[in-house]
C-alpha positions in Angstrom: -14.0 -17.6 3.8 -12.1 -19.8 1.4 -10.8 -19.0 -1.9 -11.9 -20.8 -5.3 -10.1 -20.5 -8.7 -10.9 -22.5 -11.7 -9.6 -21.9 -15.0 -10.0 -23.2 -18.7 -8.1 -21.6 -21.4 -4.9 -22.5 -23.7 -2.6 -22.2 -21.3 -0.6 -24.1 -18.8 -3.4 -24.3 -16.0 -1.4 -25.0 -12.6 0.8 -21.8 -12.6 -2.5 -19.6 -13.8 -4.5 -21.4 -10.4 -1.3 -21.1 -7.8 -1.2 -17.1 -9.1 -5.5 -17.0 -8.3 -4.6 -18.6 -5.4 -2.0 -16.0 -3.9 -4.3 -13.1 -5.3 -7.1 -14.9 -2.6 -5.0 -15.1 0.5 -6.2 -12.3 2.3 -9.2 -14.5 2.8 -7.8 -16.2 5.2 -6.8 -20.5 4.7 -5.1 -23.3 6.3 -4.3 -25.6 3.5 -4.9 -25.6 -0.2 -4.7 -27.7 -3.2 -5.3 -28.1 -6.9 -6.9 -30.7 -9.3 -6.4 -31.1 -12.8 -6.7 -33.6 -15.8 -3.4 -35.0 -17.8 -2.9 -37.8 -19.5 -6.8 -39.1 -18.9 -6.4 -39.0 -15.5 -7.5 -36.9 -12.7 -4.7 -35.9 -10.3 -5.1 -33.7 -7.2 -2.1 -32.2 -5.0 -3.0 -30.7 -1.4 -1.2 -29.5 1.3 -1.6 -28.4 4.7 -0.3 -24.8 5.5 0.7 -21.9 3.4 0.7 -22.3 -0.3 4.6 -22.5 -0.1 3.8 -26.1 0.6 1.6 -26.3 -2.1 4.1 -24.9 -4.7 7.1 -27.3 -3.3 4.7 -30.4 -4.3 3.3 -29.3 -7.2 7.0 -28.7 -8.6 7.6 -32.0 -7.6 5.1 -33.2 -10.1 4.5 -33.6 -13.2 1.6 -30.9 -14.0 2.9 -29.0 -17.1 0.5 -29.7 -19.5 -3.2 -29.6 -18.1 -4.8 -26.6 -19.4 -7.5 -27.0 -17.2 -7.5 -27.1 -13.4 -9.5 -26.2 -10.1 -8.2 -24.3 -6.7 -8.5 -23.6 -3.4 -7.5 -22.4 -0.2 -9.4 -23.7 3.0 -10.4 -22.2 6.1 -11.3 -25.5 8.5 -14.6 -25.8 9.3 -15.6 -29.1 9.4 -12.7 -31.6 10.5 -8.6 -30.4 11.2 -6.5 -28.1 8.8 -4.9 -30.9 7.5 -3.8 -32.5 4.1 -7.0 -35.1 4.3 -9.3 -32.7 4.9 -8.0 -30.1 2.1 -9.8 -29.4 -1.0 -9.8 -30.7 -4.3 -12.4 -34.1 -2.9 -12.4 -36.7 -5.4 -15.0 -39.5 -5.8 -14.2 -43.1 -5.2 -14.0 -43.5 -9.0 -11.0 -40.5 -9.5 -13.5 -39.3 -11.6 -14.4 -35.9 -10.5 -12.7 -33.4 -8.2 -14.9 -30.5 -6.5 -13.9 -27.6 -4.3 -16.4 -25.7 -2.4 -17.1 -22.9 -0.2 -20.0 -22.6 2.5 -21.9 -25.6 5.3 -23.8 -28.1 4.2 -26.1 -28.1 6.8 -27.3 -31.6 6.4 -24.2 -33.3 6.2 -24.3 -36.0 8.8 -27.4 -37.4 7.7 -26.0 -37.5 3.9 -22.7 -39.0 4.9 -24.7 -41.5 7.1 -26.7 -42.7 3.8 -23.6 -42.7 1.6 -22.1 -44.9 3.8 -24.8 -47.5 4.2 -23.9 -48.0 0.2 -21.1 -49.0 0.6 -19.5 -45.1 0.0 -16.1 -44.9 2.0 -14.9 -41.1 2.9 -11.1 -40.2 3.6 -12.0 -36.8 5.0 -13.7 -35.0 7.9 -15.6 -32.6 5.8 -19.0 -32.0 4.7 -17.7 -31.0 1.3 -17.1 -34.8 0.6 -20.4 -35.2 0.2 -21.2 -33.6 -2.1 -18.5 -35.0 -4.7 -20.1 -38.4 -3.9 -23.9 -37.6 -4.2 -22.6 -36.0 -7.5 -20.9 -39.4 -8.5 -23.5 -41.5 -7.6 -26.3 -39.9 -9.5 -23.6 -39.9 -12.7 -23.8 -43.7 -11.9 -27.4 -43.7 -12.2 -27.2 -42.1 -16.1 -27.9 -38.2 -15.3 -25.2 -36.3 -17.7 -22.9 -33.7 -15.2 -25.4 -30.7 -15.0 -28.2 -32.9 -13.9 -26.2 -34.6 -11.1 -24.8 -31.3 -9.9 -29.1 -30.1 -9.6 -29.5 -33.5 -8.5 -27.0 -33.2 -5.8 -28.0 -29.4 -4.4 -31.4 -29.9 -4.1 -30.6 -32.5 -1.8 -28.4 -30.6 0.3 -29.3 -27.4 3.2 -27.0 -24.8 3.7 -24.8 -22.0 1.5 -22.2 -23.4 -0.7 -19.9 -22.0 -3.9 -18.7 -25.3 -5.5 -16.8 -26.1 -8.7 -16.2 -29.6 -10.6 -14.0 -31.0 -13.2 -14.8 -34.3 -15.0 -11.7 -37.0 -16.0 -13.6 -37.5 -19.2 -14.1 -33.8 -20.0 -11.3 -32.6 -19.2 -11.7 -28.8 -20.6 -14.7 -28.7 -19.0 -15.4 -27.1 -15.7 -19.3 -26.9 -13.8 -19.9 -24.3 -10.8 -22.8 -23.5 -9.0 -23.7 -21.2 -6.0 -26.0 -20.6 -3.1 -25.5 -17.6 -0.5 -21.8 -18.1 -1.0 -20.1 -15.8 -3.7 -19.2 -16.9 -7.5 -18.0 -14.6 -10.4 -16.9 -15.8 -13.9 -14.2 -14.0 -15.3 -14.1 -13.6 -19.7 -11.0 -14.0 -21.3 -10.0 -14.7 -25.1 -9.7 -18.6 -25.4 -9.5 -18.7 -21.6 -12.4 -18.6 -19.2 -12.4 -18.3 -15.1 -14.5 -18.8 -12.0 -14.0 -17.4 -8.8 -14.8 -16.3 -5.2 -14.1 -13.4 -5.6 -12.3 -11.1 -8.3 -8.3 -10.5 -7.5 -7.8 -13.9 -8.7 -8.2 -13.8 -12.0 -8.0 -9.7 -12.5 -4.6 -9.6 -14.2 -5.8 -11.3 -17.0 -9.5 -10.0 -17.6 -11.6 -7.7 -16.0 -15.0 -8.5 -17.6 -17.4 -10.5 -15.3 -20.0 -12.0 -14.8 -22.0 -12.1 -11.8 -23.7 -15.0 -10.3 -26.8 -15.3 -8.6 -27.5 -18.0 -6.1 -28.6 -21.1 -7.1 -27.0 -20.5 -10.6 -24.8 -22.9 -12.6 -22.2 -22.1 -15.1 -20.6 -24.3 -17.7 -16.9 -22.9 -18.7 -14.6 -23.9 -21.3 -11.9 -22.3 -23.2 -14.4 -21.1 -26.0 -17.8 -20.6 -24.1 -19.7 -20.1 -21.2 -23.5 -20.6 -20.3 -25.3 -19.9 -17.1 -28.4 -21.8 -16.1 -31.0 -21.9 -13.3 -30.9 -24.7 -11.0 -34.6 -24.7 -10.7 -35.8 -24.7 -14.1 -32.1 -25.9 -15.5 -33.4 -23.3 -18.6 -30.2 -21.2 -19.7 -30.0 -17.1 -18.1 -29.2 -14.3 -20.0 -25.9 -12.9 -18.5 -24.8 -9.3 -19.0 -20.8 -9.1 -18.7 -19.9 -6.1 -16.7 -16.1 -4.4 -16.6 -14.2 -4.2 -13.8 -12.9 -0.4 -13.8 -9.7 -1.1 -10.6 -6.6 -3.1 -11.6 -4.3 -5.1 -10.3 -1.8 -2.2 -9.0 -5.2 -1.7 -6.3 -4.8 -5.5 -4.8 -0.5 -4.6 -4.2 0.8 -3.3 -1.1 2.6 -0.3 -3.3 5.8 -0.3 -1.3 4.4 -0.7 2.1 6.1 -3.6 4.7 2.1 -4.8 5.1 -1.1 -4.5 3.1 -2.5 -3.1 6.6 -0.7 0.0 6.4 -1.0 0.4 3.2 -4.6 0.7 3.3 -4.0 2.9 6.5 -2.4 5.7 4.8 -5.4 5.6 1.7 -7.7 6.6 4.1 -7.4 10.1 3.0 -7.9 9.5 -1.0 -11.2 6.8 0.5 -12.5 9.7 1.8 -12.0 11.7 -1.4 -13.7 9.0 -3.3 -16.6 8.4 -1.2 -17.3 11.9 -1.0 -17.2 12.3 -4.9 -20.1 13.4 -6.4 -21.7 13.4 -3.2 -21.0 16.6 -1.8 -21.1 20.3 -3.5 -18.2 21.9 -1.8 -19.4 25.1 -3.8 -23.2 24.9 -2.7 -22.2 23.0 0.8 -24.4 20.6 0.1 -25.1 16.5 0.0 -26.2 14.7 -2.8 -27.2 11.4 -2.2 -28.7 10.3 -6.2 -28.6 6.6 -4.3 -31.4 7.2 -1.9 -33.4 9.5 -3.4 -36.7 7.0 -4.2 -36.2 5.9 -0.7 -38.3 6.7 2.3 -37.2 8.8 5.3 -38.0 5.8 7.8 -39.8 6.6 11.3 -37.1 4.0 12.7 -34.0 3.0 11.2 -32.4 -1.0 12.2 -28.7 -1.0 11.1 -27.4 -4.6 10.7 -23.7 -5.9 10.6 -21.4 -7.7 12.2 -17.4 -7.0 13.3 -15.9 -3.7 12.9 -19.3 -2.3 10.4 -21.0 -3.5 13.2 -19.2 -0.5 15.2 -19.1 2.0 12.1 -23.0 1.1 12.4 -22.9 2.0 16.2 -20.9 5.1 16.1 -23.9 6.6 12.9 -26.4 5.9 15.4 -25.1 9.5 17.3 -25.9 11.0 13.7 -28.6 9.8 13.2 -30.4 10.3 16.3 -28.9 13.8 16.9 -29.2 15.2 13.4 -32.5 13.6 11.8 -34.4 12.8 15.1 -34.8 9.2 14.0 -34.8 6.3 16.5 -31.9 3.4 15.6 -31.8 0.3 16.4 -28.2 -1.3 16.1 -28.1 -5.2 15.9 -25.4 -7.9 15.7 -26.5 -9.9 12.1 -25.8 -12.9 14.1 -28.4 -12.1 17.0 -30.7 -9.8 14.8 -31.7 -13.2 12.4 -32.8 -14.9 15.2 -34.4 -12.7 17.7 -37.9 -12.1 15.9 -37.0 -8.4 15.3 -40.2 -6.1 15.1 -39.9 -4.3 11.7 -42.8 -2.1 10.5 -43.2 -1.0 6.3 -42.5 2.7 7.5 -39.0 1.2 8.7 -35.5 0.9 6.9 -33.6 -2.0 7.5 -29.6 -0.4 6.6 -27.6 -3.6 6.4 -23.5 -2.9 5.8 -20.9 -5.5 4.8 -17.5 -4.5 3.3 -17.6 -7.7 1.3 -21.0 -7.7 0.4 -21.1 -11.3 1.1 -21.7 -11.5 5.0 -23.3 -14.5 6.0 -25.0 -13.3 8.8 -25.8 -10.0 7.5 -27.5 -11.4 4.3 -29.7 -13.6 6.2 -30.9 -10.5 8.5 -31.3 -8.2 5.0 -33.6 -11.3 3.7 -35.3 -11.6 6.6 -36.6 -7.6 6.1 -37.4 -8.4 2.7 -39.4 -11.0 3.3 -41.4 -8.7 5.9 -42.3 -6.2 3.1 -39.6 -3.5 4.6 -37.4 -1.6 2.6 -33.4 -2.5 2.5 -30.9 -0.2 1.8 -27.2 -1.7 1.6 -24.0 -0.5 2.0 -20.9 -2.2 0.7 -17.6 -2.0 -1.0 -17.9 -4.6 -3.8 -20.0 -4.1 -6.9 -22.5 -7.0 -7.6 -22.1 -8.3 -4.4 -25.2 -9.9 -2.8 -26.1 -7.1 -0.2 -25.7 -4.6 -3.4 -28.2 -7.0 -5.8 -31.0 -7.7 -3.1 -31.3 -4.1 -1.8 -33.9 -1.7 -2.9 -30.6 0.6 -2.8 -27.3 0.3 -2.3 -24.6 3.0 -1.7 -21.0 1.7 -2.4 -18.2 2.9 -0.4 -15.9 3.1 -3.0 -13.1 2.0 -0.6 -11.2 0.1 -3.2 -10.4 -3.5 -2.2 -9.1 -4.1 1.1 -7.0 -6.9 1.3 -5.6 -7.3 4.9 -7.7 -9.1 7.0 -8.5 -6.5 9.7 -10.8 -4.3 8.2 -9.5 -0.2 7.9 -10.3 1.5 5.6 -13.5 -0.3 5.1 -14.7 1.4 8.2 -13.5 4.5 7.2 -15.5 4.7 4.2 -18.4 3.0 5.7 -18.3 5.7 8.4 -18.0 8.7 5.8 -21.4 7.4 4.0 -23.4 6.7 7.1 -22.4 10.4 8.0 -23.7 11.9 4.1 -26.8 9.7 5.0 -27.7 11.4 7.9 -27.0 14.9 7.1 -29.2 14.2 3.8 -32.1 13.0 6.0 -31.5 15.7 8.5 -31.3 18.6 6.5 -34.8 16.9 4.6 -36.5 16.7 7.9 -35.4 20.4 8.7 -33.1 19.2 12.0 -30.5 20.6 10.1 -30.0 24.7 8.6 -28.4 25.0 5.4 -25.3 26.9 7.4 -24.7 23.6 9.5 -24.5 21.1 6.3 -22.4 24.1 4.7 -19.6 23.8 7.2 -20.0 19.9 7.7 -19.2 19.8 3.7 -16.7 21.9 4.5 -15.0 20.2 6.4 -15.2 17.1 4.7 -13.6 18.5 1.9 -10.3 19.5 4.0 -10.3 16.4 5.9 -8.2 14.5 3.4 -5.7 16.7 3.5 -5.3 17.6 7.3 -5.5 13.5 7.3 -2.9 13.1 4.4 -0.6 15.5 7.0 -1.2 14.2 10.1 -0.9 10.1 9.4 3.6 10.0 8.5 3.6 12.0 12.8 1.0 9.6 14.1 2.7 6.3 12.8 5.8 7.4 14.1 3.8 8.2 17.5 2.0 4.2 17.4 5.5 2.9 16.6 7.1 4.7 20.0 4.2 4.2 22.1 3.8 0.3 20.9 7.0 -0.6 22.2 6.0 1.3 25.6 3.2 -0.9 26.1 4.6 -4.1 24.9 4.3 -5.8 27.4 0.9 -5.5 28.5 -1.1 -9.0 28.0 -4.8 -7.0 28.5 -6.0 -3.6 27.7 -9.2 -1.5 28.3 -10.3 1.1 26.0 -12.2 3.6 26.9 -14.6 6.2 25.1 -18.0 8.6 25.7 -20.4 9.2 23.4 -20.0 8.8 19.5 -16.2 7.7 20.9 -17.3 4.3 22.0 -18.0 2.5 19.5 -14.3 3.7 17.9 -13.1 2.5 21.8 -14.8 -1.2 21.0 -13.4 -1.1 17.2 -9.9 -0.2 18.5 -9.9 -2.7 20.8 -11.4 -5.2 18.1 -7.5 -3.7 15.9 -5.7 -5.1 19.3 -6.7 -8.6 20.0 -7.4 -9.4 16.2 -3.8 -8.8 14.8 -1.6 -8.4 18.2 -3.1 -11.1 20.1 -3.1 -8.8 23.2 -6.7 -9.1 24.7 -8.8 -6.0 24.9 -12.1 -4.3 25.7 -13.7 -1.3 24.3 -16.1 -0.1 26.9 -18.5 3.1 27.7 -16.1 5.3 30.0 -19.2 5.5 32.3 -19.6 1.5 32.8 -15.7 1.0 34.5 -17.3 1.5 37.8 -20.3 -0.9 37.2 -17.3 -4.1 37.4 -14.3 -3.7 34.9 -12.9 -1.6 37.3 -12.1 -4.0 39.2 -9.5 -5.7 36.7 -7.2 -2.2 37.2 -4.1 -2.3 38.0 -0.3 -1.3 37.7 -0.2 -4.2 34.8 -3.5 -3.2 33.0 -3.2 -0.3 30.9 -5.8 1.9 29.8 -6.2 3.5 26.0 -8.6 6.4 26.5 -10.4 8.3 23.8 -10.4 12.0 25.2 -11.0 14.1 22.5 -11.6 18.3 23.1 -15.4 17.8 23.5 -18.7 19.1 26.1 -17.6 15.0 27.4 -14.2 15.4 28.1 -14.7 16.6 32.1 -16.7 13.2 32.1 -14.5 11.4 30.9 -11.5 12.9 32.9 -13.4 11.4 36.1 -13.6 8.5 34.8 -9.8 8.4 34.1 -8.9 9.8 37.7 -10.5 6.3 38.6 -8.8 4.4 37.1 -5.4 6.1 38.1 -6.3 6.1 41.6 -6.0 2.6 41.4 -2.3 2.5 39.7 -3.4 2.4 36.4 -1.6 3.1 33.5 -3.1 5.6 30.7 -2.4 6.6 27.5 -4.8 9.4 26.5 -5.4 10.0 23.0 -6.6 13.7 22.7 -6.4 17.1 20.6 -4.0 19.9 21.3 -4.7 21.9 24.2 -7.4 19.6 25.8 -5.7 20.2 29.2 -6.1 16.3 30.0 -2.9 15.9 32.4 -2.0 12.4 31.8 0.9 10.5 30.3 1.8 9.7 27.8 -0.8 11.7 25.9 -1.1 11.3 22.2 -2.4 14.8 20.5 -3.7 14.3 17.0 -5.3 17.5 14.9 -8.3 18.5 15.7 -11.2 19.3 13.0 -14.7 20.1 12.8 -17.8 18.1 15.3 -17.9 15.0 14.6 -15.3 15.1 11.5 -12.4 14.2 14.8 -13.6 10.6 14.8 -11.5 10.4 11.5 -8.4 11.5 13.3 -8.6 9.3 16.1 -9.2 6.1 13.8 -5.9 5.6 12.3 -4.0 6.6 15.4 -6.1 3.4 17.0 -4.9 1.3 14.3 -1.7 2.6 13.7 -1.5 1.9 17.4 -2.3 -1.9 16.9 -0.8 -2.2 13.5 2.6 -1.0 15.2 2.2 -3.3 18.6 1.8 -6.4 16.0 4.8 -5.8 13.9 6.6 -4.7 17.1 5.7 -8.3 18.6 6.3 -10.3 15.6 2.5 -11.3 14.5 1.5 -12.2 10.7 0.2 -8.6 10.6 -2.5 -9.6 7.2 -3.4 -12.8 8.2 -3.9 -13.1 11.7 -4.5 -16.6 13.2 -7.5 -18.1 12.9 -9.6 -15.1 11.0 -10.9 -15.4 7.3 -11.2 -11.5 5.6 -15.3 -12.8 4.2 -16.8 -14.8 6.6 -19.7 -16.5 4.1 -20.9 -19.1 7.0 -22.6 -18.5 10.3 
């Protein structure tokens, strides 16, 4: 969840680190801080809140001339968000300062020992730890690499750490474990990272680590080793294609609607190469050495969690195979069944999900085949699947996820026409005008978004007021019900439930009233007379109801929100943005932090 920078190179270090930093906000953070080494002496500035605080004490101080220097942006886990507790941790000595990422598990009973040597602590975290176990075993004579190994294997948990030494001071040591590190390659300058918008405007050649890796970086060289073995790894450098006019919001008030309104070009790109509009045909080169499974278990967590609910409709309906949707968080520890005939489809936007890397490990270790789907290249979901289909989404930078589901939705929906046209559930004629229809959504999309902002923006201040919400949807429209409620509570603040149209009367119903509005899903479909009862239900009881629908529908409610309507299944990508237009436009209306909502981090690398 936090953001790491660390640069060595020839120039001044503190202003390259503060621009990292700002490149990693969209992670999510509560304080930050940097170290550095000037003079022969280790300083360290932190701050609690934004990084505006940050930048008012660092100018304040003398750091012009460090070339060298560590950052990072903190997400509390363990003790307050405050200045104490914020990253760069020093040693008792001043001489080493270490940020980190990740749990350690086994904090307490390390901190406990520490402190029976006589080791004080000035913060609440478990990242403290580690900056003394590393000092101690320096004491004992082991050079810095050997203390860092020393150090991790006697720590459990996930961590992405990094370490500068007062008496090398162009000299930085990182390491990870199931929390994500990259090096970036520059000329006379090298970087490491969690992640790469913060050091993309100056390099985009990378190197990706794997866990329990540790890299060595100075201005002129960098070497990788294995923790175990501590033998130096071969690294391949790979080139980042996307540039740093991808991670700006491009003239829009919020990076949210920004990625909003590329929902028509991600559609374009995750559909390239994949489709032959001309044959009306799918061509998935990803998957082709994979097995059709007899069941399919789809694990994520959040909003893929819902793009992973909403495919199960596909699936089921078009290939005939039974899916089984889990939670990551609930799937690691419920002793799943998995057989070798299954597939275990894991999807992550970051490609870093705690919990949904521990379930994909947890197939692997059974013998069953993983395939991955994710938006970041090299990620750990993309490295430790047998396959991996990128979404080609671009980055996403706001912390409620958009786009991200978009494209996640678009390949889950390839996937299954693949496999069903394979198993023969599918003719050639239905694929044809499924392809078809892909191909022209961008453009009915590309249309259609300018009308339905201005429709979220109207209908936002309408409903202003309301302090709860129920959305409701049938079929495949549930899941986008649950997700658009997900859009409502995580940047407006306003609490909200996405439910199966069909449960209201089974309790919820009972929450209805002339204060409680309901957001229905009513698109034209064989559902909608359901659904329609469900509604008169709920108006019976002085409800209020704003139906999203299609031209035409005949639902007789209002305000009703008509959006285009296109081809099966193709309508869910209509009624996406307008649910998170619909939030977007209730949180800027009320005045919320519409990319960094409280309390949320945009990779969340810990349980």
């Amino acid at each position: 969840m936090c953001g790491i920078i660390g640069y060595s190179g020839h120039r001044p270090a503190i202003p390259m680190i503060m621009d990292g930093l700002r490149r990693l906000e969209y992670r999510g953070y509560d304080s930050a801080g940097v170290a550095f080494v000037q003079n022969k002496r280790l300083e360290t500035i932190r701050a609690q809140g934004k990084l505006d605080q940050l930048a008012a004490k660092i100018k304040a101080s003398d750091a012009a001339h460090a070339t060298t220097g560590l950052g990072h942006t903190r997400w509390a886990t363990h003790g307050l968000p405050t200045e104490d507790n914020a990253h760069p941790h020093r040693d008792s000595g001043s001489h080493l300062a270490l940020v980190h990422n990740g749990i350690i598990e086994n904090y307490s009973s390390l901190k406990r020992e520490l402190q029976s040597q006589g080791v004080s602590f000035s913060s609440q975290t478990d990242t403290e730890v580690l900056v003394h176990l590393i000092s101690g075993f320096l004491n004992q004579g082991q050079d810095i690499p050997q203390a860092i190994k020393s150090t991790l294997d006697r720590v459990d948990g996930s961590y992405a750490l990094a370490v500068i030494n007062v008496h090398n001071p162009e000299e930085i040591w990182a390491a990870r474990h199931s929390s994500p590190l990259i090096l970036g390659l520059g000329t006379g300058e090298n970087y490491v990272a969690s992640d790469i918008p913060a050091f993309l405007p100056y390099t985009r050649e990378v190197v990706f680590l794997e866990d329990r890796e540790l890299v060595r970086i100075t201005p002129s060289s960098w070497q990788v080793f294995d923790l175990r073995s501590m033998q130096e790894v071969d690294k391949t450098p790979q080139h980042i294609s996307w540039d740093v006019q991808a991670a700006q919001k491009g003239g829009y008030r919020h990076f949210m609607l920004k990625e909003i309104m590329e929902q028509p070009e991600v559609i374009r790109d995750c559909t390239s190469g994949r489709i032959d509009p001309e044959q009306g045909s799918v061509v998935l080169e990803e998957i082709q050495d994979l097995p059709i499974p007899e069941v399919l278990h789809i694990v994520a967590c959040g909003t893929s969690y819902h793009a992973g609910l909403w495919a199960k409709y596909l699936f089921e309906k078009w290939a005939q195979i039974p899916v089984q949707v889990d939670i990551a968080s609930e799937f690691r520890y419920r002793s799943p069944i998995l057989r070798k005939q299954d597939l275990v489809l894991t999807i992550s936007q970051s490609g870093e999900t705690a919990d949904t890397l521990a379930g994909q490990r947890i197939a692997a270790e059974q013998g069953v085949k993983v395939l991955g789907l994710c938006n970041v290249l090299g990620s750990s979901v993309a490295r430790e699947s047998d396959a991996v289909i990128y979404t080609q989404a671009g980055p996403e930078i706001s912390v409620a996820s958009t786009k991200a589901m978009c494209s996640q939705m678009v390949a889950l929906l390839l996937i299954a026409l693949d496999w069903g046209r394979k198993r023969s559930f599918l003719s050639s004629d239905f694929v044809r005008r499924a392809v078809a229809g892909l191909s022209d959504l961008p453009q009915v999309m590309q249309a259609a978004l300018p009308g339905m902002q201005d429709r979220a923006s109207r209908l936002a201040q309408d409903f202003s007021r309301a302090r709860s919400f129920f959305y409701l949807g049938r079929g495949m429209y549930t899941p986008l019900a649950m997700e658009g409620a997900l859009k409502l509570k995580e940047i407006s603040y306003i609490h909200a439930e996405g439910y199966a149209a069909g449960e209201m009367k089974h309790g919820p119903i009972a929450l209805i009233d002339a204060d409680f509005p309901t957001f229905a899903l009513a698109p034209a479909d064989e559902l909608l007379p359901k659904l329609q009862a469900n509604l008169q239900e709920v108006q019976a009881r002085g409800g209020p109801i704003l139906a999203l629908t299609h031209p035409g529908s005949g639902v007789d409610i209002s305000p009703v929100w008509e959006v285009p309507q296109v081809w099966g299944p193709l309508n869910s990508f209509l009624f996406l943005p307008a649910l998170q237009l619909f939030a977007y436009e209730m949180a800027v209306y009320l005045g919320k932090d519409v990319d960094q909502p409280r309390n949320l981090a945009k990779s969340v690398t810990v349980e």
